[in-house]
N, C-alpha and C positions, 0 to 999 in steps of 0.2 A: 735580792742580790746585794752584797758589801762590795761598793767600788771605792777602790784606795790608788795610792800610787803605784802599785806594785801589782797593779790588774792588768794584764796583758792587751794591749789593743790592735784590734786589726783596720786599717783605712783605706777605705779601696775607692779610687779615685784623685789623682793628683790635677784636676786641672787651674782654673785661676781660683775659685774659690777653695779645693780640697787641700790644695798645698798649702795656702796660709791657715789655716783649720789644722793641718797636723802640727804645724811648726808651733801655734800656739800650743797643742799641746805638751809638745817636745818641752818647750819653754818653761811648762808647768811643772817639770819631772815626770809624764807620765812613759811609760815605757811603749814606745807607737812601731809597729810596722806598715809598711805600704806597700800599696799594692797601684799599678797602671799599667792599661792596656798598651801603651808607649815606656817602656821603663825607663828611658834617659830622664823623663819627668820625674821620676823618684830620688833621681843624685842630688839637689840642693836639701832634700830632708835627711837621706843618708850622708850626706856629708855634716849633718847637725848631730847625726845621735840614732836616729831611726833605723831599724833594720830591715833589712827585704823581707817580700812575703814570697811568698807559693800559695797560691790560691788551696791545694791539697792537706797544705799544712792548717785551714782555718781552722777545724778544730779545737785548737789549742787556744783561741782566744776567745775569752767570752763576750767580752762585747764588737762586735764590728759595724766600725761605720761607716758609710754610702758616699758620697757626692757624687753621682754621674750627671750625664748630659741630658738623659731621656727616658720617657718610658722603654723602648727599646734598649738603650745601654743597658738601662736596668736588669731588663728581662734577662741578656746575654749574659753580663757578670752572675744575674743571680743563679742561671742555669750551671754554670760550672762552680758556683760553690752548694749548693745544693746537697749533692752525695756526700757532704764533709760535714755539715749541720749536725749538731748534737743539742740533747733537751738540754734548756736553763739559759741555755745563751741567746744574745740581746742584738737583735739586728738593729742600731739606731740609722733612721734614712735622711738623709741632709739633700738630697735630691730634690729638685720641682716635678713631680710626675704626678700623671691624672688620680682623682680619686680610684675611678675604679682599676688603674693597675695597681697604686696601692693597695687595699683591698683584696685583690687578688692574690697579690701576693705575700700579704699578713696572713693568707688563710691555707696555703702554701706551708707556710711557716710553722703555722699549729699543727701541722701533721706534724711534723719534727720535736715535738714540744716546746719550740723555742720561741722568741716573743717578738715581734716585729711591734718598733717604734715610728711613726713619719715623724721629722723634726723637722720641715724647710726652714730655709734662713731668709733673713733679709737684713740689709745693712750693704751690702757690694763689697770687693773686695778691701776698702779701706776699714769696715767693719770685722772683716775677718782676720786683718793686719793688728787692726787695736784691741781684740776682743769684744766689740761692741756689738754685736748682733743682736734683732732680736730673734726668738726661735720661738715657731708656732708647733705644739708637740699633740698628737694625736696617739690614743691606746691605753695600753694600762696605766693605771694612778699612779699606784704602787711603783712601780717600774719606775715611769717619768721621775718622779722623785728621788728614787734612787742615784738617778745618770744624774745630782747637782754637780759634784765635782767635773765632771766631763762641759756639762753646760757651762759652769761659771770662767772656766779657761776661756771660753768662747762667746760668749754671749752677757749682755749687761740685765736680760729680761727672758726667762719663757713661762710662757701661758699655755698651759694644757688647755684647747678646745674642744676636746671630747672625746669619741671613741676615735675606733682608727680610720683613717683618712680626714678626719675633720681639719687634721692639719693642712693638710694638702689640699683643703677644701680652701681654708684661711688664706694662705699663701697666692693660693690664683686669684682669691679675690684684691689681694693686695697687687700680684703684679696685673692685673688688667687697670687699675688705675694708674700705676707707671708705665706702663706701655703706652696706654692711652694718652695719657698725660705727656709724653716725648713728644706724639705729633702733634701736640698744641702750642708746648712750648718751639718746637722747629718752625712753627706755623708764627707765633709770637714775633720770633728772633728775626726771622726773614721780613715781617712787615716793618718791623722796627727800625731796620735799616736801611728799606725801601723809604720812608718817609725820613729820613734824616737822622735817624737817633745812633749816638754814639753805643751800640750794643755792647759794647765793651761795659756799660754801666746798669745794663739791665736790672744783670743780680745783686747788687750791691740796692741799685735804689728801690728795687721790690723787695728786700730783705723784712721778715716782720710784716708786711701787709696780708689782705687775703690771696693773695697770686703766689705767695710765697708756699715752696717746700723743698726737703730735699732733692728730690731731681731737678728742680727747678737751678737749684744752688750748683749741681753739680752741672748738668746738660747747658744751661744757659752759657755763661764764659766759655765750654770750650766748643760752642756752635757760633758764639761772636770771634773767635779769633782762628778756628778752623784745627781745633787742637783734638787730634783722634788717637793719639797714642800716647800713654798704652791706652789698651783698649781695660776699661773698665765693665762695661755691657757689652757683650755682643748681640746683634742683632738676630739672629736666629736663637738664641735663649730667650728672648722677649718675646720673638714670634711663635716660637713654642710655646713658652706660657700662657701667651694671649689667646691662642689657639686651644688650649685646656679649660678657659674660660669661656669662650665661646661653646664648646662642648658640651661642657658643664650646664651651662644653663640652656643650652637647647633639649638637655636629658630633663627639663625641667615645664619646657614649653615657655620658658620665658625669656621675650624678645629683651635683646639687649643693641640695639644699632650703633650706639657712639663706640664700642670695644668691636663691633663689627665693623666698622670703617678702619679701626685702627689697624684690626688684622689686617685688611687688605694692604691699606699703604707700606704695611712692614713686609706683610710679604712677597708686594714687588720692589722694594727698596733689596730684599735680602735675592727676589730672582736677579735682578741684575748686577749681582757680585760681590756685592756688603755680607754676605751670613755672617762672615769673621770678623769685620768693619765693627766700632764702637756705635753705639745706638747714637752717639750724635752725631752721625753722618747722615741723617735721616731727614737732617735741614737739607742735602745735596741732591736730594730728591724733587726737593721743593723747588731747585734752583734752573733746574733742569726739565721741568715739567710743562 
């Protein structure tokens, strides 16, 4: 496949990550339509440049890319574009969904002739704002290579991990350690302040040590000052992921307890009314317990 500016692309999914992902591209010159199962969510791109889709219409684009919420979202977007699939064209998947619905539905795909990519992201939405992502890409060589222009609009690094779904293999592995990692650090921030310490200085004075990382950087300050919007994580995208991972390795037979603790907490943090709530509200669990 030759991708240029002048490659038609379809984007189906506008939510906090999908929308900053087209706009980069808009940004780049690429020519993007979008698509969301809410269309008011489409007006800040269409007001940039982007044109509406019709799912009916996908055809006409050769590459289309993914963001939804779930393996389910998945399945339902992919069912109605489905009948409109033609050979040669590039389903690239920017979704967190399970190996084996990826999988399933790469193979899906090959009946069509057409080529299913997984590319999940990681970076959160201020990575998808800067281009800074990085992107774990699973499937053809060939292919992956191809999508640089698309990638480099959005992403500072990707690493093909191997056939298809390894990416999606990568990706859960990455978010069970941030998921995980939230109710440690909520766990951290609370005792912190319990014993006197100005939390307000956590991040700043573990910056650079071994306690230090990104979520740390990010989740820390706004669970010492109680700052939850916007919402950057939500908490039911973490408990999904983390729930994939969990999955994941019980398909495996291998006990993993500390990401099984973690699920749990998240998801009665998320039963009792948080699903939508930023992942650092996850300290207000603790508070209340």
């Amino acid at each position: 496949m030759q991708l240029n500016l002048d490659t038609k692309i379809a984007f189906l999914g506008m939510g906090l990550m999908g929308t900053r992902m087209a706009m980069r591209l808009l940004q780049a010159g690429f020519q993007v339509a979008v698509w969301n199962r809410t269309p008011a969510a489409c007006n800040p791109l269409l007001d940039q440049g982007a044109t509406a889709l019709s799912l009916d219409q996908i055809s006409n684009y050769p590459v289309i890319l993914t963001c939804l919420a779930d393996d389910q979202a998945m399945q339902s977007v992919f069912d109605q574009i489905e009948p409109y699939l033609v050979a040669d064209q590039v389903i690239v998947d920017f979704s967190s969904l399970s190996v084996q619905q990826t999988q399933t539905l790469a193979a899906q795909v090959q009946t069509k002739k057409a080529i299913w990519i997984d590319s999940p992201v990681s970076g959160g939405t201020a990575g998808a704002e800067q281009g800074s992502l990085v992107i774990f890409a699973g499937g053809d060589a060939a292919t992956i290579r191809s999508l640089e222009p698309i990638y480099k609009a959005l992403s500072q690094r990707v690493t093909r991990m191997g056939d298809t779904g390894t990416g999606q293999a990568t990706k859960i592995c990455n978010q069970l350690i941030v998921a995980a990692n939230s109710t440690l650090i909520a766990e951290a921030v609370a005792l912190a302040g319990l014993a006197g310490v100005d939390t307000r200085l956590l991040a700043p004075a573990l910056a650079g040590g071994f306690a230090d990382s990104k979520p740390f950087q990010i989740l820390a300050p706004r669970m010492a000052t109680q700052t939850f919007v916007p919402v950057q994580w939500k908490v039911q995208t973490l408990s999904k992921d983390l729930n994939n991972a969990v999955q994941l390795a019980h398909s495996f037979d291998l006990d993993v307890p500390v990401a099984t603790q973690a699920l749990s907490q998240l998801q009665a943090h998320q039963a009792q009314g948080f699903a939508e709530a930023d992942l650092a509200t996850v300290i207000q669990q603790l508070k209340h317990s």
